[in-house]
C-alpha positions as CSV (number, residue, x, y, z in Angstrom):
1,X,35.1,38.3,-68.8
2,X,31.6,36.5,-69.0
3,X,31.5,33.0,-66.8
4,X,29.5,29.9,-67.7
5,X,25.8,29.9,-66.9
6,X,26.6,27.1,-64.1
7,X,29.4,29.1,-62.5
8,X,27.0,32.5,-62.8
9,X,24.1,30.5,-61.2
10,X,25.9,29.4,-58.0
11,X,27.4,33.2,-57.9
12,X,23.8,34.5,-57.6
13,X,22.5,31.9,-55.2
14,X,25.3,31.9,-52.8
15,X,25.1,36.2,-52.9
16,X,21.6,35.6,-52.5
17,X,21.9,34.0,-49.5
18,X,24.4,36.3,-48.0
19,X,22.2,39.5,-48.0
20,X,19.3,37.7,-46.3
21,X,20.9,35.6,-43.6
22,X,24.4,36.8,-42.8
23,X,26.7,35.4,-40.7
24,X,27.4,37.5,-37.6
25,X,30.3,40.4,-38.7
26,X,30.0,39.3,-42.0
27,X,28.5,41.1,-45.0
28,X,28.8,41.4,-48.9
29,X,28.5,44.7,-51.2
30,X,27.3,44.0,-54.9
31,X,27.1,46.3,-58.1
32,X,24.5,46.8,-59.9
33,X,26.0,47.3,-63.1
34,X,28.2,44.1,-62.5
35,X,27.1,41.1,-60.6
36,X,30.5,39.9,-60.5
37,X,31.7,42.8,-58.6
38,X,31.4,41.8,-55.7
39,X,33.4,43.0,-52.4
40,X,32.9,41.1,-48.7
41,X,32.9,43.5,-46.1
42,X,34.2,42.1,-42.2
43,X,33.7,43.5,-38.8
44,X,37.0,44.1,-36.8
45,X,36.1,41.0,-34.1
46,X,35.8,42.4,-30.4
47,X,38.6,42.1,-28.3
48,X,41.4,42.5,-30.6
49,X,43.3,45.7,-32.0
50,X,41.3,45.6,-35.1
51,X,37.8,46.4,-33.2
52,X,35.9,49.3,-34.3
53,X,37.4,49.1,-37.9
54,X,35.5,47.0,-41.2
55,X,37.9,45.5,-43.7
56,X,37.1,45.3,-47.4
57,X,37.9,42.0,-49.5
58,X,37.7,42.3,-53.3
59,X,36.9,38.9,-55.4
60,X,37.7,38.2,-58.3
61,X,35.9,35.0,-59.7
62,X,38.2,32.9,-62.8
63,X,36.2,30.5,-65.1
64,X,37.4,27.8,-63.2
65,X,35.3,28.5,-60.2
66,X,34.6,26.8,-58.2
67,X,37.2,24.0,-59.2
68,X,39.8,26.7,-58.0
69,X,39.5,29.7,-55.6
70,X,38.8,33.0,-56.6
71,X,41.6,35.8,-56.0
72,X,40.7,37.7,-52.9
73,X,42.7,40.6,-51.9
74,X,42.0,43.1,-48.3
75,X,42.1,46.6,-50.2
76,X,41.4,48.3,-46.6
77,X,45.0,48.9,-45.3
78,X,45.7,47.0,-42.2
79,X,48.4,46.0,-39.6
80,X,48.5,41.9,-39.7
81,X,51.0,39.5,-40.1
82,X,49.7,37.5,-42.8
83,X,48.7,40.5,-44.8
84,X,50.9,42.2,-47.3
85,X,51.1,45.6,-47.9
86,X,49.7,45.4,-51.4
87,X,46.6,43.4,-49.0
88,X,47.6,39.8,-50.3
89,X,45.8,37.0,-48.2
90,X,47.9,34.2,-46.8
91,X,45.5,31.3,-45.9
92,X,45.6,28.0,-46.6
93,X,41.4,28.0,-47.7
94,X,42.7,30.1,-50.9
95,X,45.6,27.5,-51.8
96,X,46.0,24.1,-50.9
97,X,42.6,23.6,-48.9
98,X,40.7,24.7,-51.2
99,X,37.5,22.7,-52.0
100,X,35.0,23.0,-54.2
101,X,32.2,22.9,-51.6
102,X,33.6,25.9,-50.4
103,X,32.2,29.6,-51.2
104,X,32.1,33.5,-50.7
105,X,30.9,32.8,-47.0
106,X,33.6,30.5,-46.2
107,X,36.3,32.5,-47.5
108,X,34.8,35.9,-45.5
109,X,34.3,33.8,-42.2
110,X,37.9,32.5,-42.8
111,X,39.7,35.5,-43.3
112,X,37.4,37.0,-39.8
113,X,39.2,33.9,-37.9
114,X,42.8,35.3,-38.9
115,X,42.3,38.4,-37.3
116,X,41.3,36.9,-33.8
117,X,44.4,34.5,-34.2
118,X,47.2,35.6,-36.4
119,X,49.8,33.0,-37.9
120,X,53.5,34.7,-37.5
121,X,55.0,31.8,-39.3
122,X,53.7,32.4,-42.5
123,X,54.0,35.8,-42.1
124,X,53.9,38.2,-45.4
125,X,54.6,41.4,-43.1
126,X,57.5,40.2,-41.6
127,X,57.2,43.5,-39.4
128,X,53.9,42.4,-37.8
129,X,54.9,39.1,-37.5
130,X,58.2,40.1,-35.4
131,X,56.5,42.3,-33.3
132,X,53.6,40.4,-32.9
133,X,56.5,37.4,-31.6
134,X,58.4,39.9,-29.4
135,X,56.4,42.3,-28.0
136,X,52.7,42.1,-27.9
137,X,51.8,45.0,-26.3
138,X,53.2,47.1,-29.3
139,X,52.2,45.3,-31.9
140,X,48.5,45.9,-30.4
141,X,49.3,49.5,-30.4
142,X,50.2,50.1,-33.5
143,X,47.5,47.6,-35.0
144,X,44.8,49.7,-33.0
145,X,46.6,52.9,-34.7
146,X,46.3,51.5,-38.2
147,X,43.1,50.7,-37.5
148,X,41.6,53.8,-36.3
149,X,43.2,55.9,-39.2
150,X,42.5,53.4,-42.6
151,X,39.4,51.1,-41.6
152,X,37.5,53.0,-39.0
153,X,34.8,54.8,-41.0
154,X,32.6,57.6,-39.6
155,X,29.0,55.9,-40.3
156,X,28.8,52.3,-40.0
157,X,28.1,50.7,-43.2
158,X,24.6,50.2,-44.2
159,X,25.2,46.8,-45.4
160,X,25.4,46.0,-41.6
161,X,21.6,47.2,-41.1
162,X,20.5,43.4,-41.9
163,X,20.3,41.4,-38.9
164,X,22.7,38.5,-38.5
165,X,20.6,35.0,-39.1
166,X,21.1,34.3,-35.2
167,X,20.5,37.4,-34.0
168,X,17.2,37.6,-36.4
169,X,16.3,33.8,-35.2
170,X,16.4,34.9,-31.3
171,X,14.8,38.7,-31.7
172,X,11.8,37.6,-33.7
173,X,9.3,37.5,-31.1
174,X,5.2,38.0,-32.2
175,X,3.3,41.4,-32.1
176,X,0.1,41.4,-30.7
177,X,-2.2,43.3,-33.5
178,X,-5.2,45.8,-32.5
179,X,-8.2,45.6,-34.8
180,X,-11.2,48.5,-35.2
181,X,-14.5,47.8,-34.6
182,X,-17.3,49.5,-36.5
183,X,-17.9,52.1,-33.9
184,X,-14.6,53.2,-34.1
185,X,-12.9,52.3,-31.0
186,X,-9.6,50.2,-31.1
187,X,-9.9,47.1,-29.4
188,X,-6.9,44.5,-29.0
189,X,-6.9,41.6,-31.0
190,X,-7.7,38.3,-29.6
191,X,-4.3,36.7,-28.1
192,X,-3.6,33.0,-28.2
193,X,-4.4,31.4,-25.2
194,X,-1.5,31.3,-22.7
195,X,0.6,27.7,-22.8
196,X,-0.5,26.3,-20.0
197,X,2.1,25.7,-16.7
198,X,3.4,22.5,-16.1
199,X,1.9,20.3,-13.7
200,X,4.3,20.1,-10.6
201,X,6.7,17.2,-10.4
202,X,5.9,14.6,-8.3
203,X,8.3,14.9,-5.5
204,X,10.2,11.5,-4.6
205,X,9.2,8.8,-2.3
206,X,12.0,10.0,0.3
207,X,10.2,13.4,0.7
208,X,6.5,11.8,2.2
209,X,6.7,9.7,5.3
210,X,3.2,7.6,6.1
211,X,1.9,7.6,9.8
212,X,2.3,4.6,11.7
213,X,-1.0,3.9,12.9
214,X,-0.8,1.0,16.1
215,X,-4.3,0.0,17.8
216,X,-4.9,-0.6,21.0
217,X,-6.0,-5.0,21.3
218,X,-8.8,-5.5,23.3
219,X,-7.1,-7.4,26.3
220,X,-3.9,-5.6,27.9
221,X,-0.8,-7.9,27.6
222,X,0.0,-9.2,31.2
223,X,3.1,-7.3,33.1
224,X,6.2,-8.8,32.5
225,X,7.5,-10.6,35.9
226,X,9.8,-9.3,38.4
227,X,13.7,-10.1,36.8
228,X,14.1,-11.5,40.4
229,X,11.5,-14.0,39.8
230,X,12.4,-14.9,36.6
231,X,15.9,-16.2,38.0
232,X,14.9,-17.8,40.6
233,X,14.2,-21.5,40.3
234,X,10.9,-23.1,41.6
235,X,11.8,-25.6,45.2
236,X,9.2,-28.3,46.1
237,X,9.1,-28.5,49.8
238,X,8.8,-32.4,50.5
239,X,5.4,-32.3,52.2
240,X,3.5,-29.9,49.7
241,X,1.5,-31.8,46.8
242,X,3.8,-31.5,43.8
243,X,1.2,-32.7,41.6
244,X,-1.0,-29.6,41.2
245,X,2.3,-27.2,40.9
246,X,2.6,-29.4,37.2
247,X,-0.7,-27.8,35.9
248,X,0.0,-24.2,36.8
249,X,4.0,-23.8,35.9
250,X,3.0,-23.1,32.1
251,X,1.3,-20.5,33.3
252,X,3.4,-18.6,35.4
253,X,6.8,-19.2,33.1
254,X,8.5,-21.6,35.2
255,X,10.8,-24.2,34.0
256,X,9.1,-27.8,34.4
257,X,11.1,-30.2,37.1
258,X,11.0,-33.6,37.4
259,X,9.1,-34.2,41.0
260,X,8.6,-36.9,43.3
261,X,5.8,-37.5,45.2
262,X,6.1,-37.9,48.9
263,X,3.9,-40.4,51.0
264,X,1.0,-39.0,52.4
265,X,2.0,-37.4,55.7
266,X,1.4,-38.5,58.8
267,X,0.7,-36.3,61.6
268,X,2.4,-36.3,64.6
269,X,0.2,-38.0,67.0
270,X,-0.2,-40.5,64.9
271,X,3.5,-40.8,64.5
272,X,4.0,-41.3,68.6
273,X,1.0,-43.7,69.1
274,X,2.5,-46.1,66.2
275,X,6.0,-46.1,67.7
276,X,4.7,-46.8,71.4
277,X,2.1,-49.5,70.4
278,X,4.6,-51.3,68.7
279,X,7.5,-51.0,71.5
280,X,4.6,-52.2,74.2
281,X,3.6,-55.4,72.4
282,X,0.2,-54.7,72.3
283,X,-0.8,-52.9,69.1
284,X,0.9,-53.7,66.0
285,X,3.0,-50.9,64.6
286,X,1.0,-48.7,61.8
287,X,-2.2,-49.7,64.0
288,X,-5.0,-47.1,65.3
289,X,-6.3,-47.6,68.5
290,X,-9.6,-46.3,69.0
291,X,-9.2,-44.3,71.9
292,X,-6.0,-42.0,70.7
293,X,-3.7,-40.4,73.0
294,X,-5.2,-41.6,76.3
295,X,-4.5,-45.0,75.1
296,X,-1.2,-44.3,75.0
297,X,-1.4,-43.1,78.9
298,X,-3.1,-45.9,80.1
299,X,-0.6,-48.7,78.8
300,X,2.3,-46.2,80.5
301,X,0.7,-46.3,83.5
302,X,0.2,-50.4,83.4
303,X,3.5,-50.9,82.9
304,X,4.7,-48.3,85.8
305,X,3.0,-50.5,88.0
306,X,3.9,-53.8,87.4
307,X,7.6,-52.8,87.7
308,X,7.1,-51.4,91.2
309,X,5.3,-54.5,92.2
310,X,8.4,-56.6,90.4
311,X,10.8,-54.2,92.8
312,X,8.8,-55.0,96.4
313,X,8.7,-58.5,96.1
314,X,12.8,-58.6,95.4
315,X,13.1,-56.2,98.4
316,X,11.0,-59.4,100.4
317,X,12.8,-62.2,99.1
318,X,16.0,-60.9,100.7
């Protein structure tokens, strides 16, 4: 049955892109007597009872592609609950999700999905699907068995020879060449220059602490006072000279006082002359006779007299 140009170009272009970037555990198989022959070959995924084995899917392409799915049917015999035994497909991507965006690689990547997670409630085996309900273990058994007997070749496809894209994208590293010079000897090619490293992050502000750097000033502070004289407070004495203690208490730290200034002192012979001048009558009190203390000792002696005088003539009269 011939398809329309349109439908034959997008055929070629999506097989095209399948047999030089795969996807990983995914490859197709083409005729070369007929393009539309075309069968997708899947990897049993790891981890699962179908490991090890590679599962055949046949397509058959309508002329109302890609408005509507192809029929796809798994002709390798296999022990899943949403394959039949005739190897009919059940997955919503080939019904009622089906979109015309979709292609070959969709369909194969799809069908690899159902084999890591089966669906037992749209089961078409309903064998698998019980078993796989009721008793896991067994249903992984027999699975494995299936496997091992129908989709378990002895040489592994040659199809799978053509690196997956991602594992071609992170293997492709460069060669370095060797070149021959005219002598004859082999020397190496000339290798890029190496990237350089990266310059060493600056490490934070938290990780370098400056010096603190004090200098010496050229006078010394003066030593701090005694705590006793500190407290105490400063007494004026009556007969020191207050007056001068005002200019120096700034100095020394001492609380300022209101003071009073005495008279000028008066010394004690001075004292005793003015008190017996003024009891004898003959100097006047605050006076200063020239003659000092033996003043004083003469007017004592004048007055002892007279009063012994005063006595005999009494002692006479009577």
């Amino acid at each position: 049955m011939s398809l329309p140009p349109t439908v034959m170009r997008r055929l070629m272009r999506e097989i095209t892109q399948l047999k030089n970037s795969p996807p990983e555990g995914v490859r197709v198989q083409t005729s070369e007597d007929n393009m539309l022959d075309l069968t997708g070959i899947i990897e049993g995924p790891e981890g699962t009872p179908y490991a090890g084995g590679y599962f055949k899917v046949k397509f058959t392409f309508t002329e109302e592609f890609p408005a509507a799915p192809p029929k796809c049917r798994l002709v390798t015999k296999i022990f899943h609950p949403n394959v039949s035994n005739a190897g009919e497909i059940c997955v919503n991507t080939l019904k009622k999700d089906w979109k015309a965006t979709y292609g070959i690689e969709h369909i194969l990547v799809t069908v690899k999905c159902l084999l890591i997670y089966p669906n037992p409630e749209s089961a078409l085996d309903e064998e698998a699907g019980k078993l796989l309900l009721e008793d896991y273990a067994n249903y992984c058994s027999r699975a494995r068995l299936i496997t091992s007997v129908h989709a378990t070749p002895r040489v592994r496809p040659v199809e799978f020879d053509t690196p997956a894209a991602s594992a071609e994208s992170s293997t492709s590293t460069p060669t370095a060449s060797t070149s021959t010079s005219s002598s004859g000897a082999s020397t190496p090619a000339p290798s890029t220059p190496a990237a350089k490293p990266p310059a060493p992050t600056p490490a934070p502000a938290s990780a370098f602490t400056l010096p603190i750097i004090t200098r010496k000033s050229s006078s010394p502070a003066p030593p701090p006072l005694p705590p006793h004289t500190a407290s105490l407070p400063l007494k004026v004495s009556p007969g020191s000279n207050a007056g001068h203690l005002g200019e120096n208490d700034g100095a020394i730290g001492l609380p300022s006082k209101e003071r009073h200034i005495s008279p000028s002192p008066l010394g004690t012979a001075d004292a005793n002359v003015g008190l017996s001048v003024g009891v004898g009558g003959g100097v006047p009190a605050g006076g200063v006779p020239p003659s000092g203390t033996k003043a004083v000792k003469r007017a004592a002696a004048g007055g002892a007299q007279s009063g012994a005088e005063k006595r005999k003539k009494a002692l006479k009269r009577l």
